[in-house]
C-alpha positions in Angstrom: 0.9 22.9 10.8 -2.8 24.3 12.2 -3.8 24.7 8.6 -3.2 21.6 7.7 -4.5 20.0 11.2 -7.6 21.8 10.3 -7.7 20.5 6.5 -7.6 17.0 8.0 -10.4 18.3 11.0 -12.4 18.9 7.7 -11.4 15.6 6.0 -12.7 13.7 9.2 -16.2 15.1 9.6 -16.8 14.5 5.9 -16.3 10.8 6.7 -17.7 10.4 9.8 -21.1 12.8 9.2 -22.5 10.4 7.2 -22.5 7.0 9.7 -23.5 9.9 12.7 -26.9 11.3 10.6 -27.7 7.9 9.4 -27.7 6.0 13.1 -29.1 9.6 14.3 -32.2 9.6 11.7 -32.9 5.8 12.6 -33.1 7.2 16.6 -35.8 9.1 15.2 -38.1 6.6 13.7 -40.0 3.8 15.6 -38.1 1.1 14.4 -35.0 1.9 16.8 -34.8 3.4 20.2 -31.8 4.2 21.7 -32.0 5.7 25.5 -31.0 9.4 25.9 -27.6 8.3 27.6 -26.6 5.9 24.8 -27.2 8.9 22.3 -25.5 11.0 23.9 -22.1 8.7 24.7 -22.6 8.1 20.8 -22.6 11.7 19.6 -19.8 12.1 22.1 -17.9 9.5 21.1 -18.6 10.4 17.1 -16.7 14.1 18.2 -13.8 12.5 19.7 -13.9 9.7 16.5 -13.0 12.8 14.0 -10.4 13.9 16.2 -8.6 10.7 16.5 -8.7 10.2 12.4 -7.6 13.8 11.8 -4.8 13.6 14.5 -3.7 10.2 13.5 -4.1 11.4 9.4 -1.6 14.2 10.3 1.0 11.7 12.2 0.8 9.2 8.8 2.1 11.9 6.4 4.3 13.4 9.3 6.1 10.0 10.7 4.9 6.2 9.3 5.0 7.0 5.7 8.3 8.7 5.9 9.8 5.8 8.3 8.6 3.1 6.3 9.9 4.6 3.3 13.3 5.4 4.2 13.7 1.5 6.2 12.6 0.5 3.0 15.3 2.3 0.8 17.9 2.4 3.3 17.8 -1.8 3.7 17.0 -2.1 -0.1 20.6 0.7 -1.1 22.9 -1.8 1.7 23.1 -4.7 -0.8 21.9 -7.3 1.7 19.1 -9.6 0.5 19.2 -11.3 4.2 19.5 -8.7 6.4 16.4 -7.3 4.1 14.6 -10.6 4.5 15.5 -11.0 8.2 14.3 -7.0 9.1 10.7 -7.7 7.1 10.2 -11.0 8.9 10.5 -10.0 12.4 9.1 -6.3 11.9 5.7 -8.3 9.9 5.5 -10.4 13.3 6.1 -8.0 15.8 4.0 -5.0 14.6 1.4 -7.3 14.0 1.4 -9.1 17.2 0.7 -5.3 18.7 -1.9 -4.3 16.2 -5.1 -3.0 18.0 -6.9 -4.2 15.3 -6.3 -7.8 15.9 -6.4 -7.1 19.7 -10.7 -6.2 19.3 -11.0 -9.8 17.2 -8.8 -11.7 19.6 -10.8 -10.8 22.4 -14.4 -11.4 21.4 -13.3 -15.3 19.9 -11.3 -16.0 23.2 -13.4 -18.3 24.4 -13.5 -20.3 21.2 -9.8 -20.2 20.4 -6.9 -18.3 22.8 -6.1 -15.1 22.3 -2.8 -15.1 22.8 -2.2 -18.4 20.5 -4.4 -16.5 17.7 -2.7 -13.4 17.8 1.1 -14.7 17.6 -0.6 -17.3 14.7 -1.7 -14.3 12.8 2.0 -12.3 13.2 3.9 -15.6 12.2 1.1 -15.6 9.3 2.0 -11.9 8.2 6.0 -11.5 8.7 6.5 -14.9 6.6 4.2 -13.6 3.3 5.4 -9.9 4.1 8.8 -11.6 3.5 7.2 -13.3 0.6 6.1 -9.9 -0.9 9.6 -8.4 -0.9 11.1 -11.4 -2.3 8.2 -10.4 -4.8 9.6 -6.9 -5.8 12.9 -8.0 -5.8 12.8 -10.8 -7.9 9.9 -9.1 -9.7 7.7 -11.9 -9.8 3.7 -12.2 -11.4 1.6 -11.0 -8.0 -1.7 -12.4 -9.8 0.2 -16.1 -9.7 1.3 -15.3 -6.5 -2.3 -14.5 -5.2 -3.6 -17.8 -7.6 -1.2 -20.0 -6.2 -1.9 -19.0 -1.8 -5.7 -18.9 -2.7 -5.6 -22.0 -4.2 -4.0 -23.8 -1.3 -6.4 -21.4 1.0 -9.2 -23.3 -0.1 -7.5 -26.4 0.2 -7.1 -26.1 3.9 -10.6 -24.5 4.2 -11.9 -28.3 2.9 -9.7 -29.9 5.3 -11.3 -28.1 8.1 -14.7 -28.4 6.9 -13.8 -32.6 6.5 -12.6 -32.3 10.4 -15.4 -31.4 11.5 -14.3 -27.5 12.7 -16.1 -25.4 9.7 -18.2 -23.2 11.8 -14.4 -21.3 12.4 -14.2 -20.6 8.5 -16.3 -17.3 8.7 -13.6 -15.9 12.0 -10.5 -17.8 9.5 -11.3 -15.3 6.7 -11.7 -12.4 9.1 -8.3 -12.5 10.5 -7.2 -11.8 7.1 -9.0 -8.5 7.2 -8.4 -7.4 10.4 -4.9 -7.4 10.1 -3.9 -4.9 8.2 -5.0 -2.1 10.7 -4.6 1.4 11.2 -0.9 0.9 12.0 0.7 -1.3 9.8 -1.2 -0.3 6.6 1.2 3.4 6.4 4.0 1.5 7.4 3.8 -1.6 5.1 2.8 0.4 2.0 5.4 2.9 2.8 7.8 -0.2 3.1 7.1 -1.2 0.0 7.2 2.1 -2.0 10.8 2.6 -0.3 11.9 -0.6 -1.5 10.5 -0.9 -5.1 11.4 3.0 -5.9 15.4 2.0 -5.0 15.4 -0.8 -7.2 13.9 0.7 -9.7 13.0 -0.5 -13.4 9.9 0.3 -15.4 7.4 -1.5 -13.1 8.2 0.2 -10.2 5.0 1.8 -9.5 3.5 -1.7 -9.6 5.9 -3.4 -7.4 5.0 -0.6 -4.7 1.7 -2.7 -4.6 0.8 -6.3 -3.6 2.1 -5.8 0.0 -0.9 -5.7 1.9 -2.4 -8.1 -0.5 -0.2 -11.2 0.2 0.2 -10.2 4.3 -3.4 -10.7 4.2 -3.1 -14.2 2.8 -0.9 -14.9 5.3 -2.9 -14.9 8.6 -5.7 -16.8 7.0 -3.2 -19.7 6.2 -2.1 -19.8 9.6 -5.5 -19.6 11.2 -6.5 -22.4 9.2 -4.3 -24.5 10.2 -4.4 -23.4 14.1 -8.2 -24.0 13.7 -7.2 -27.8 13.0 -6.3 -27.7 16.5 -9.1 -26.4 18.0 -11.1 -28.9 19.7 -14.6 -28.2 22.4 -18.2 -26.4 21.8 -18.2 -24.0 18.6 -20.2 -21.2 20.8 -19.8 -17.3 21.3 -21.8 -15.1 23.5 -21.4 -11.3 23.1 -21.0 -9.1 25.7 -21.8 -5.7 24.4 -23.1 -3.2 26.8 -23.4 0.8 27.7 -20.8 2.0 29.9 -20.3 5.4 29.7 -19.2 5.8 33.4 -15.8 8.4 34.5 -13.8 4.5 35.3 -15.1 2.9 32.3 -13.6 5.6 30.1 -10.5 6.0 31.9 -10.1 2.1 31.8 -10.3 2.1 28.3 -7.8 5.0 27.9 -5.4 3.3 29.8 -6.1 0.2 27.7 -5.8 1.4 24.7 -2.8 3.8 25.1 -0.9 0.3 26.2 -1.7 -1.6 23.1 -0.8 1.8 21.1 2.5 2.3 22.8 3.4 -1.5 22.1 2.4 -1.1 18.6 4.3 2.0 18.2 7.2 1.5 20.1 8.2 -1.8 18.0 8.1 0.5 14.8 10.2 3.0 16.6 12.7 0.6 17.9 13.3 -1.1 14.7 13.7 2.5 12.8 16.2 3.4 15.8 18.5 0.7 15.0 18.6 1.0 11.3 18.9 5.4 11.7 22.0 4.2 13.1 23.2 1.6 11.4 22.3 2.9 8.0 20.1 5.6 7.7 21.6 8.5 8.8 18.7 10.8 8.3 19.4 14.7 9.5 18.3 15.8 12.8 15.6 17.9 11.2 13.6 14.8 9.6 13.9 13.1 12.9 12.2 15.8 14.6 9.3 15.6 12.1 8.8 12.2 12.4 9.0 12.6 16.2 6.3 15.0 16.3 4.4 12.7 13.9 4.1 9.6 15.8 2.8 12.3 18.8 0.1 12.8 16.8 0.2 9.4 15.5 -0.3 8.0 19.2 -2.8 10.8 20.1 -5.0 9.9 17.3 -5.0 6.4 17.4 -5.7 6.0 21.2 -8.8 8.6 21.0 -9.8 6.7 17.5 -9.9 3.1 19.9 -11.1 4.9 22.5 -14.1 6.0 21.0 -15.0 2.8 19.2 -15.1 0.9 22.4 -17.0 3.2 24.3 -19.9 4.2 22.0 -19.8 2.7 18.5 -19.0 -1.0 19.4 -22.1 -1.0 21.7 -24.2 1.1 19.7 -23.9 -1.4 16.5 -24.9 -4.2 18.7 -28.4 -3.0 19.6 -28.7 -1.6 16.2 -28.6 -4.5 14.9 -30.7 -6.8 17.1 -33.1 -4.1 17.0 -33.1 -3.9 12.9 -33.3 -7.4 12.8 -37.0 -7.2 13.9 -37.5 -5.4 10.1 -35.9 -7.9 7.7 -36.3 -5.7 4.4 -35.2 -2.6 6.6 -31.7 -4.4 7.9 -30.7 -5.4 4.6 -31.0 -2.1 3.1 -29.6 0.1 6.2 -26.3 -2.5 5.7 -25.8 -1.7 2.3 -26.2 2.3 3.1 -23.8 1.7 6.3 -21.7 -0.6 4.3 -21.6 2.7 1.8 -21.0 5.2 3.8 -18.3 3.2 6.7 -15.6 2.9 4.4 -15.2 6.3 5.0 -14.5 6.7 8.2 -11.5 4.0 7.9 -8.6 5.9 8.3 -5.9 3.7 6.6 -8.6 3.9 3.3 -7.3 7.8 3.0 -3.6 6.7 3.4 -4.0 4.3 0.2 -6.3 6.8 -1.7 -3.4 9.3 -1.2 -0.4 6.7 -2.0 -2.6 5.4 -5.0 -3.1 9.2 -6.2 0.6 9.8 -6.0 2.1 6.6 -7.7 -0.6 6.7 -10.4 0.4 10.2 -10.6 -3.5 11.0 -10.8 -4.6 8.2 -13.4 -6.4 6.9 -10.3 -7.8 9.6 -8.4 -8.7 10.1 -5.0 -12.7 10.2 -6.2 -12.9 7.7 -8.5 -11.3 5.1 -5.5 -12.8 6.2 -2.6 -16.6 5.9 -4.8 -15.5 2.2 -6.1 -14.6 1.3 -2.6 -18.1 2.8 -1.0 -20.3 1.0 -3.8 -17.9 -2.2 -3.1 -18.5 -2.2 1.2 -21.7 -1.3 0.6 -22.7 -4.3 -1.4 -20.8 -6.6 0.5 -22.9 -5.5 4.0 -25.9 -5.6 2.5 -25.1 -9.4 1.0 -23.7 -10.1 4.5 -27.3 -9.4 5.9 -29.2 -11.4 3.4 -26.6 -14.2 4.9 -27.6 -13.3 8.1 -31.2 -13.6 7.3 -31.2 -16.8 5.6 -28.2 -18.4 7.6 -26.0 -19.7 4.5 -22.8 -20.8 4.2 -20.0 -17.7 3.8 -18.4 -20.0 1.3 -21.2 -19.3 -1.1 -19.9 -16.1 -1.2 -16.5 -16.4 -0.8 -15.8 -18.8 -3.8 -17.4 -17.4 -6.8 -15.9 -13.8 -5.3 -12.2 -14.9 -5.2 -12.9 -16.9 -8.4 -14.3 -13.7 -10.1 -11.2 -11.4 -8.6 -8.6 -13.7 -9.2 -10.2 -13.9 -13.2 -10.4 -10.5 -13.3 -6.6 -10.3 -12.8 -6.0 -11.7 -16.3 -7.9 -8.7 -18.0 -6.8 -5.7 -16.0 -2.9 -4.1 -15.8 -0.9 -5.5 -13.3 -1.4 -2.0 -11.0 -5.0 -2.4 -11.0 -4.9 -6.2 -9.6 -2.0 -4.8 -7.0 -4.5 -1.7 -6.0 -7.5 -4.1 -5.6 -6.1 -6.0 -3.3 -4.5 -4.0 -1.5 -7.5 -2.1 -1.2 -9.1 -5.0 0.7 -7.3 -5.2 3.4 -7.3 -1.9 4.1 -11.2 -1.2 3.7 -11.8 -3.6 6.6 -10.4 -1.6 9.7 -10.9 -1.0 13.1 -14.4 0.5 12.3 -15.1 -2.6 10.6 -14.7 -5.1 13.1 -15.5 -2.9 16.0 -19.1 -1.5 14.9 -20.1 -3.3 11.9 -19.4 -6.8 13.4 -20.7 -6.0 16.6 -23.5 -5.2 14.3 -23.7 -8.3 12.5 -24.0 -10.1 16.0 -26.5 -8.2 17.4 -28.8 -8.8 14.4 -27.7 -12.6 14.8 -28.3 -13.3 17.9 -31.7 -11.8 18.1 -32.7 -13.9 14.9 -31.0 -17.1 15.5 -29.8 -17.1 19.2 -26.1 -17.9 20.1 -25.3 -21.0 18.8 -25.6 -19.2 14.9 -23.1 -16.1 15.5 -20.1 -17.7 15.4 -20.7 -18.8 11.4 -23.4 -16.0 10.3 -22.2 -13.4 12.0 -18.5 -13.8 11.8 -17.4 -13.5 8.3 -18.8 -9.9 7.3 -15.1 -8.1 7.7 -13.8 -11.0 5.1 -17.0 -9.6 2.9 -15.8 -6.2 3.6 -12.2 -7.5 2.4 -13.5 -9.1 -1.0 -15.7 -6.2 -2.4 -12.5 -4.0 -3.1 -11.2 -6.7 -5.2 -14.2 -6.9 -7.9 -14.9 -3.2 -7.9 -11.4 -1.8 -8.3 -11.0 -4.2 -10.9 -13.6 -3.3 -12.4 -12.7 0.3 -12.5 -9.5 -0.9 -14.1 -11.3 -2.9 -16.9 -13.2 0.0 -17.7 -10.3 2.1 -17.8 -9.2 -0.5 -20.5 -12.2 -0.3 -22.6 -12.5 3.8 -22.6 -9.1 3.9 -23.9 -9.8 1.1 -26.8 -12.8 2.8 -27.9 -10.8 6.1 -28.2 -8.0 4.7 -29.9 -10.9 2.9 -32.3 -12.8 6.4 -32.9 -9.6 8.0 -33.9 -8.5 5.3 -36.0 -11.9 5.6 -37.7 -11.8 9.4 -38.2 -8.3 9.1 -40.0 -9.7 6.4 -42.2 -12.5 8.3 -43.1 -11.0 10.9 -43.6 -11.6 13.0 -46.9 -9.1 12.4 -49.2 -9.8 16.3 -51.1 -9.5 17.6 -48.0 -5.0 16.8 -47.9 -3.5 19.4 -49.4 -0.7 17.7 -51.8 2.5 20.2 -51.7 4.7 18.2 -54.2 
């Protein structure tokens, strides 16, 4: 177990080195100044920010993949299409309702829209389509006319907002699709979905594992939409990010956060109590390892918050009112952040991993986790240039859906359910809680309050569209190396010489 704690000690300082050096060489230079105690909470914080990735890395293999594998089996082997449906539904709502995630966007829209009210939209919004994607694998349905179909009606409600007079909430509408697939339900959900489409079987199981994330992020931006029809008063937000690196600051947001992670947590564990007895049956020996996972699991998560809160949210909010000074310099240090980010996520190594394994290497670790940098890292730096010019999101948002849905007519079926799957899961808690704050720090310093809520706001739905081109992409490409082989050899036996065949007759 230390051996492998220290393999995923190594994993975590190889993703979070790069965002560290980057902010640290900027400190450096005149055109940023952070104070000695803010650089110091930050390095701080950056130590304890490994610790909590590696800890909670460990706890997914140990305890959420397993769980959410055998729920999914174990529901899929008892024959019961409702009790399936029923189980998905309220675990989509409930886990989601205690997502941490969610929690950080909830709370810096609550005076726009109630928290509460937002976060119980988004859960409805999430078990409904995770219901939706199980009906998927188990009736084996097209997930590209799936995806068609929801965007298509997505952007139907987006007009009717926009015609009500409410469009400055479109950029926050898209992000709750992003956000919601955090650092706890990504393991889980996947794993549910591997669990159930490896018991039913058939040739396309692989595929089927996928599309689950894809279509519960649909979900909450449907049901935002239409809460945001509701939502009546002055479209304003005013940060609050500040410094506090004091002994009851840090305890505070211990405390904080370990509540939100034993909520989250203890939902999980109380569904996958009930079922072990109902149906699972698993040996006493698998329960202990999934025990001592979700200790790590816990561990991890809380220091992983934790540290976010207390030295990266505040941090990205003066580095980017201070950037902002430097136009050509911000839109270039997003696109190197935006690169470099996506590796610190720590649901993005739980999908490179699950990818790896049901591709059985056809997608590796590398050639993912390099498609999803160059993807994050474009979609930052185009979120800046936004910023900058103060443009509608929707410029960006159409012709990118348009392009990814398109692209989903070209590519194998696994490619389309890896892309987007990858999209949710690129934009997590590192996302919203540093690059956001981020984004709102350079906004407010160039445009002043009343422009955050629709330039700002809108960059982790940026974050949750690049996966979809580039890993598409990487599956059309795949497509075209493998035609041009086939052509070559085709070509060599053709012509071929004929003296050369030796004629045994």
């Amino acid at each position: 177990m230390f051996s492998v704690l220290l393999k995923k000690l190594k994993e975590s300082t190889v993703s979070v080195l790069p965002v560290v050096a980057i902010v640290f060489i900027l400190n450096l230079t005149p055109i940023v100044s952070f104070t000695m105690p803010e650089t110091i909470t930050f390095l701080v914080s950056a130590v304890f920010l490994i610790v909590g990735i590696a800890l909670f890395n460990l706890g997914a293999d140990l305890a959420m993949t397993p769980m959410g594998d055998h729920i999914g089996s174990g529901l899929t082997k008892l024959k019961s299409v409702p009790l399936l449906l029923s189980v998905c539904l309220a675990m989509g709502v409930l886990i989601t309702v205690a997502e941490p995630d969610l929690s950080v966007l909830a709370s810096q829209v609550s005076a726009i829209i109630n928290s509460t009210a937002l976060i119980v939209t988004v859960g409805v919004g999430v078990g409904i389509f995770l219901l939706l994607a199980v009906l998927k694998i188990i009736f084996r349905k097209s997930l590209s006319q799936m995806l068609i179909y929801f965007y298509m009606m997505l952007f139907a409600f987006t007009a009717l907002i926009i015609v009500q007079g409410n469009g400055a909430l479109i950029p926050m509408v898209f992000d709750s699709g992003g956000v919601t697939t955090g650092p706890i339900t990504v393991p889980f959900i996947m794993a549910l979905g591997v669990g159930i489409a490896s018991t039913i079987g058939g040739k396309n199981a692989g595929e089927n594992s996928f599309g689950l994330i894809a279509l519960c992020s649909v979900g909450p931006m449907l049901a935002v939409l239409i809460l945001g029809c509701l939502v009546t008063g002055e479209m304003q937000f005013v940060p609050e990010y500040t410094f506090d690196n004091s002994f009851g600051n840090i305890i505070s947001t211990l405390f904080h956060t370990s509540e939100e992670v034993i909520i989250a947590l203890g939902l999980i564990i109380a569904f996958f109590i009930v079922l072990q007895i109902v149906c699972l049956k698993l040996p006493k020996k698998k329960l202990i390892q999934i025990a001592i996972g979700l200790g790590y699991t816990f561990i991890g998560l809380v220091i992983f918050l934790s540290s976010v809160s207390i030295g990266f949210m505040p941090l990205g909010y003066k580095l980017g009112a201070e950037l902002s000074g430097n136009k050509p310099v911000f839109i270039i240090f997003s696109f190197v952040i935006g690169m470099v980010v996506v590796l610190a996520e720590p649901a993005v190594h739980v999908l490179n991993k699950q990818v790896e394994e049901i591709t059985e290497g056809t997608v590796s670790r590398g050639s993912m986790m390099i498609a999803l940098s160059i993807g994050v890292g474009c979609s930052i730096g185009l979120s800046a240039l936004r910023i900058v010019f103060g443009f509608s999101i929707l410029y960006y948002l159409i012709p990118g859906y348009l392009i990814s849905l398109g692209l989903s007519f070209f590519v194998p079926p696994l490619y389309t359910a890896i892309a987007f799957d990858s999209g949710g899961v690129a934009s997590g808690p590192l996302t919203s809680s540093f690059i956001l704050p981020f984004a709102v720090g350079a906004a407010m310093a160039l445009s002043g309050a009343n422009s955050v809520l629709t330039d700002a706001f809108g960059i982790v739905a940026m974050v949750a569209m690049a996966p979809l081109i580039t890993i598409q992409l990487l599956g059309f490409r795949a497509i075209l190396s493998k035609k041009i082989k086939e052509r070559i050899a085709m070509n060599r036996i053709l012509n071929a010489d004929d003296e050369q065949i030796i004629d045994f007759m």
